[in-house]
C-alpha positions as CSV (number, residue, x, y, z in Angstrom):
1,X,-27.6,-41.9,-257.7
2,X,-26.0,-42.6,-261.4
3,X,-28.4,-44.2,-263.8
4,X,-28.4,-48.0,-263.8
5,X,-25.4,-49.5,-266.6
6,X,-28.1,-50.7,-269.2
7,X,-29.9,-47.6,-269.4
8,X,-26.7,-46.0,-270.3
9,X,-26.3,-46.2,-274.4
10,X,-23.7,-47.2,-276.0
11,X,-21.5,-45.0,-277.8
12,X,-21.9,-45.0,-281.6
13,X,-19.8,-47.6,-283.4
14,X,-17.9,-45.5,-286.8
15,X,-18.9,-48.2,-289.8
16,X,-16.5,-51.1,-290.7
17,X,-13.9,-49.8,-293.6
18,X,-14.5,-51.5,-297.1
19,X,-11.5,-53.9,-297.5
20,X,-8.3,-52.5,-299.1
21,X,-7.9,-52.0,-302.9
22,X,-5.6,-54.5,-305.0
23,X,-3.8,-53.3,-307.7
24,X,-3.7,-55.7,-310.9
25,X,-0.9,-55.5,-313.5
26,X,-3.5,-53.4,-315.7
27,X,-4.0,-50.8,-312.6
28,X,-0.9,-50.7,-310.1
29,X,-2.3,-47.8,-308.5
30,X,-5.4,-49.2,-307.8
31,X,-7.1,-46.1,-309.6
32,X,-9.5,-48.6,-311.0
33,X,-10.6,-50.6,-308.2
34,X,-11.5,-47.3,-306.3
35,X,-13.5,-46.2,-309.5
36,X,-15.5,-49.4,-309.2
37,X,-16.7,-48.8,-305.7
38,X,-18.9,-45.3,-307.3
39,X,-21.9,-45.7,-308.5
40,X,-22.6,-46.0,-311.9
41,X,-23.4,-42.2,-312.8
42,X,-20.5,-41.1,-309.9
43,X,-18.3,-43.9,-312.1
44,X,-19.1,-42.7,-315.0
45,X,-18.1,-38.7,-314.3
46,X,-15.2,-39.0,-312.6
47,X,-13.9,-41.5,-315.1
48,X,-11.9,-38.5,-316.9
49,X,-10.4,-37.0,-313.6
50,X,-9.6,-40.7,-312.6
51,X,-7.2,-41.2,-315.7
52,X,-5.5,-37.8,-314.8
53,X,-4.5,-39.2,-311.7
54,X,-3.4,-42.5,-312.6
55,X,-0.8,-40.3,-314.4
56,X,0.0,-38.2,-311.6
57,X,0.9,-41.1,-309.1
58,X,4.1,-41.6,-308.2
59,X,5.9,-44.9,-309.1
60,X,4.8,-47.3,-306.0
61,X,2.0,-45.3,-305.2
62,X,-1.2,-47.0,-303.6
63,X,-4.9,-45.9,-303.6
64,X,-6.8,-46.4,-300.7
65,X,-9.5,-44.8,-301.1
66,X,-11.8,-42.5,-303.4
67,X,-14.9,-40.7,-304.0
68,X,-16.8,-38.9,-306.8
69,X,-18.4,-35.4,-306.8
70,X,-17.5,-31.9,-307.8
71,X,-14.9,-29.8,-307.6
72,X,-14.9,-25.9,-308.8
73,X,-18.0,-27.0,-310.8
74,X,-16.7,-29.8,-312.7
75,X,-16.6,-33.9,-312.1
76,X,-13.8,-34.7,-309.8
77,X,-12.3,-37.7,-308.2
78,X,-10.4,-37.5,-305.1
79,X,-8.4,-40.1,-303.5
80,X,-6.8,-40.8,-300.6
81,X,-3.5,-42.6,-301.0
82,X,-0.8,-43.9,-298.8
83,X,1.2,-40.9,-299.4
84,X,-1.3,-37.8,-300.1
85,X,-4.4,-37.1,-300.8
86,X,-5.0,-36.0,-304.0
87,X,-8.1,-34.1,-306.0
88,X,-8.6,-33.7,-309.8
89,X,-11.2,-32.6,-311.9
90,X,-12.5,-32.7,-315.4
91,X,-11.9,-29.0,-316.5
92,X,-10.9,-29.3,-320.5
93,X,-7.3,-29.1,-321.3
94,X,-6.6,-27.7,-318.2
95,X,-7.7,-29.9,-314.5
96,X,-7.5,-28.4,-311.5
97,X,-5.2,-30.8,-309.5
98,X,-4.7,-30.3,-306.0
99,X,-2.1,-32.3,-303.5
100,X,-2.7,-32.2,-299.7
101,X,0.1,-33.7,-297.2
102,X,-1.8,-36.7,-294.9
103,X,-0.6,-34.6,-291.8
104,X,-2.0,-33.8,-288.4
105,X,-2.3,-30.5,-290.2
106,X,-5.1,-31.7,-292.4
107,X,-9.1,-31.8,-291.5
108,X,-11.9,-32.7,-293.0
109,X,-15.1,-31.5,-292.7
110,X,-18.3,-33.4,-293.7
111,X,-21.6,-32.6,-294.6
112,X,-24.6,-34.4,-296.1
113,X,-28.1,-36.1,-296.3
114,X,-29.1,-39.6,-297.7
115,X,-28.8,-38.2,-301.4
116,X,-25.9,-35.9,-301.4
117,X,-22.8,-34.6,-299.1
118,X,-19.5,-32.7,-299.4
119,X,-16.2,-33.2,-298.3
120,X,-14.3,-30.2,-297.5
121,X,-10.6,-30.7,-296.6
122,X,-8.3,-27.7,-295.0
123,X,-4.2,-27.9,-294.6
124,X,-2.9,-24.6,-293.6
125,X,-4.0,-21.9,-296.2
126,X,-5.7,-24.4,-298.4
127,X,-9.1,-25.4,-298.1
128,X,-10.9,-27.5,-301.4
129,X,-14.5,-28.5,-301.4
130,X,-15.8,-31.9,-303.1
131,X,-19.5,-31.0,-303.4
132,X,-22.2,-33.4,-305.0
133,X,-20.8,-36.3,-303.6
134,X,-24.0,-38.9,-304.6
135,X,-22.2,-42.0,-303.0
136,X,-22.8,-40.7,-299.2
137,X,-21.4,-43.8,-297.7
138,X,-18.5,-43.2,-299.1
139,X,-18.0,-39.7,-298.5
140,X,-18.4,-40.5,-294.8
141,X,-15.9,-43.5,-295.3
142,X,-13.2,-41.2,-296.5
143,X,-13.9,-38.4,-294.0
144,X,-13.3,-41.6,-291.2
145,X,-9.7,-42.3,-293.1
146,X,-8.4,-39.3,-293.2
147,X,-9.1,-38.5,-289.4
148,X,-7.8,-41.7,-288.5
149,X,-4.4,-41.3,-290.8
150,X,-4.4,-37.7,-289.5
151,X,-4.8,-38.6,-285.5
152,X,-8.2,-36.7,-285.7
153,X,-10.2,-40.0,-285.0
């Protein structure tokens, strides 16, 4: 005999997305806005990788979304955009910069705790790892974006 309907639990709910980013006249990429959702020490080290990208966008060029953490042992920033997703860190005179197609090719992999998680995103023969992520509501935001932009909801 199959269990009685309000014994059976629900299945769990993925958590409401933040609203979108606006871009200003001062930020057109919205580079800024998805800065301010860190947390003040997350803010505060990805702040160099952030102004990296906001030269790196292309012309038109929205942020999404965006998270703080390391990458290759240095502060990074990566954010998702409505075009690619898009990773830079902090290394002196030289960032490491990588660009990832929002395809069905790309997955992402979580892991964390209440304090700390990591974000680790594969496309073919690439796979980059943003550990340290201190913001772990956020890190489980972005991981819910890119699965539903890539079809892996």
């Amino acid at each position: 005999m199959p269990p009685a309907a309000s014994s059976v639990p629900a299945p769990p709910q993925a958590a409401p997305l933040s609203p979108p980013l606006v871009a200003t006249t001062e930020d057109p990429h919205a580079v800024g806005a998805a800065l301010g959702r860190l947390g003040m020490l997350s803010r505060r080290s990805a702040k160099t990788a952030a102004a990296v990208i906001s030269a790196l966008l292309h012309d038109g060029e929205m942020v999404e979304f965006g998270v703080g953490g390391n990458f290759l042992g240095k502060s990074a920033f990566a954010v998702l955009t409505d075009q690619r997703l898009l990773l830079v860190n902090d290394r002196e005179w030289k960032p490491d910069v990588v660009n990832l197609d929002v395809d069905s090719s790309l997955e992402v992999q979580g892991m964390g705790d209440d304090r700390s998680a990591s974000l680790t995103f594969t496309s073919g023969a690439t796979t980059v790892m943003v550990e340290s992520i201190s913001d772990t509501a956020l890190a489980r935001e972005m991981a819910q974006r890119v699965r539903a932009r890539t079809g892996q909801a």
